[in-house]
Steps between C-alpha positions, in 0.01 A plus 500: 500500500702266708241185441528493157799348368714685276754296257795693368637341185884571344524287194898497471793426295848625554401763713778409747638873569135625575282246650567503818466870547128498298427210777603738785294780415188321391516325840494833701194658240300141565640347835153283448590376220643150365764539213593281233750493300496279162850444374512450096791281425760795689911449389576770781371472911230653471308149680798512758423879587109491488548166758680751761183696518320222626230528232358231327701387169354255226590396194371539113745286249322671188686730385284881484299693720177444346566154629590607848198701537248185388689295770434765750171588460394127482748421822399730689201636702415841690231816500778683336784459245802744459730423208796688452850455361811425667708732367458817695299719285184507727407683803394283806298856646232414232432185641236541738316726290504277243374229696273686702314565121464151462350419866352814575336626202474131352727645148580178298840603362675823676783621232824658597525807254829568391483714188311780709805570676846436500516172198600748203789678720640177721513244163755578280417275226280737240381197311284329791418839549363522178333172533325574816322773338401273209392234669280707762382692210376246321309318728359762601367598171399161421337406872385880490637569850761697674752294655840681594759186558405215307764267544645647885569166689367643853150414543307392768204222429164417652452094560254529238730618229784278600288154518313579147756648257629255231881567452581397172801742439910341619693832508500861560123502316351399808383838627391593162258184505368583872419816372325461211267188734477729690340772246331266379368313733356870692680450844582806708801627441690786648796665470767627714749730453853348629840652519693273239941517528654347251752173623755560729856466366621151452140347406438454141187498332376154329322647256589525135331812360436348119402142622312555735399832327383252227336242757278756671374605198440157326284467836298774468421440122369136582350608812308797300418183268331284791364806704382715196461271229229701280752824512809282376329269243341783348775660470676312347197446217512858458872544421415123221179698401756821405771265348239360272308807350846647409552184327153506332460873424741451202363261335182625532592832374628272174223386447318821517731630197517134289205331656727233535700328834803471367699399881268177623804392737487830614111480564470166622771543756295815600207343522634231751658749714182675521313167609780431734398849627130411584623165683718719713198725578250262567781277683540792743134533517430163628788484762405870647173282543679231664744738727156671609314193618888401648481818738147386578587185653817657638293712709274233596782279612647791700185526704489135550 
């Protein structure tokens, strides 16, 4: 265990009241280990109390975590990668486990499960509640899996994982997207069940539970587009192919009775939206071709 190097990662901002304690403990669970902390624009001291640790602390001027993450994973390089959040809410006694997944049992992405234990009773807010359980259900449905904690922001990472995701997301969306590459992209995943506590008193939460509400989801719709294009397209040609044989079976049944079309706006505009239908289909069709032959070289690549 001890050759490998393990990198702990805190992507931070204002997390002046907690940091310094989640630095403590993680440095008794992983003594071996080399922290970094990756301060996002802070107002507060959160860089002034991470620096009395003696840890390392860097810099990412672009504002969101999605961006922190990117810089780490690109600045960085170990056997194994634990990202968690500065503000408390994780237990450091999951650590090793966690790790030891990743360099033991060679797991690409080891999750910290929240919503098996304690989530629904420590966070008080019942609309991110509510959101966790669409999100995870979703996904699941759509990825046919059965992930608990989709979006939990303790994970440990293999090397591989780390040096060959594409981060493409700025905000809170990021552990949406490395799940769904993940999915997709058939690494080993496991799951861990972790003791979540909500934030101590005095730290405030940064997220805003309609925006980024909104964000996440906007995410997973055009990441359900590029990962799943034949499910989306279609779709959406089967909700045009509805809207135009409502729009047709009048007319038709007009002509039935008179033997005449008396509505040709009516029928033209159905026709279109019918045709528009087929191009959606077959558009689908071609790029769940193209998103095939993508995971094909993907994999090649990988094994490179």
């Amino acid at each position: 265990m001890n050759k490998n190097k393990i990198a702990v990662l805190i992507p931070c901002y204002n997390e002046g009241k907690t940091i310094e304690k989640v630095i403590r403990d993680f440095q008794r669970a992983l003594p071996e280990a080399e922290i970094y902390v990756y301060d996002n624009n802070s107002t507060d001291n959160t860089v002034l109390m991470a620096k009395k640790t003696g840890v390392t602390v860097r810099h990412e001027y672009r504002q969101g975590k999605g961006n922190v993450v990117r810089s780490m994973f690109r600045d960085i390089n170990a056997d194994c990668y634990l990202m968690l959040d500065g503000d408390d809410t994780y237990p450091a006694e999951n650590a090793r486990e966690m790790c030891e997944l990743v360099l033991n049992e060679h797991y690409d992405m080891v999750i910290g499960d929240r919503l098996s234990t304690t989530y629904f009773q420590e966070n008080k807010r019942p609309l991110h509640n509510m959101g966790n359980r669409l999100i995870k259900y979703l996904i699941n449905h759509f990825f046919n899996n059965n992930i608990k904690d989709i979006m939990t922001g303790y994970r440990a990472f293999s090397f591989l994982f780390v040096k060959n995701i594409p981060i493409l997301s700025k905000g809170f969306e990021i552990e949406t997207e490395m799940t769904l590459h993940a999915l997709d992209k058939n690494f080993k995943i496991k799951e861990v069940p972790i003791a979540y506590r909500n934030r101590p008193e005095g730290s405030v939460s940064k997220l805003n539970t309609f925006q980024d509400g909104f964000k996440i989801l906007n995410t997973l719709f055009k990441l359900l587009r590029n990962y799943k294009p034949y499910l989306y397209f279609s779709t959406i040609s089967v909700i045009l192919i509805i809207i135009s044989v409502v729009m047709f079976i009048p007319v038709f049944i007009d002509y039935l009775h008179t033997g005449l079309v008396e509505r040709f706006p009516t029928l033209i505009v159905s026709g279109f939206i019918m045709l528009l239908a087929m191009l959606f289909y077959l558009g689908g069709l071609i790029l769940e071709i193209m998103t095939k032959k993508h995971r094909q070289l993907y994999e090649l690549l990988l094994n490179k």
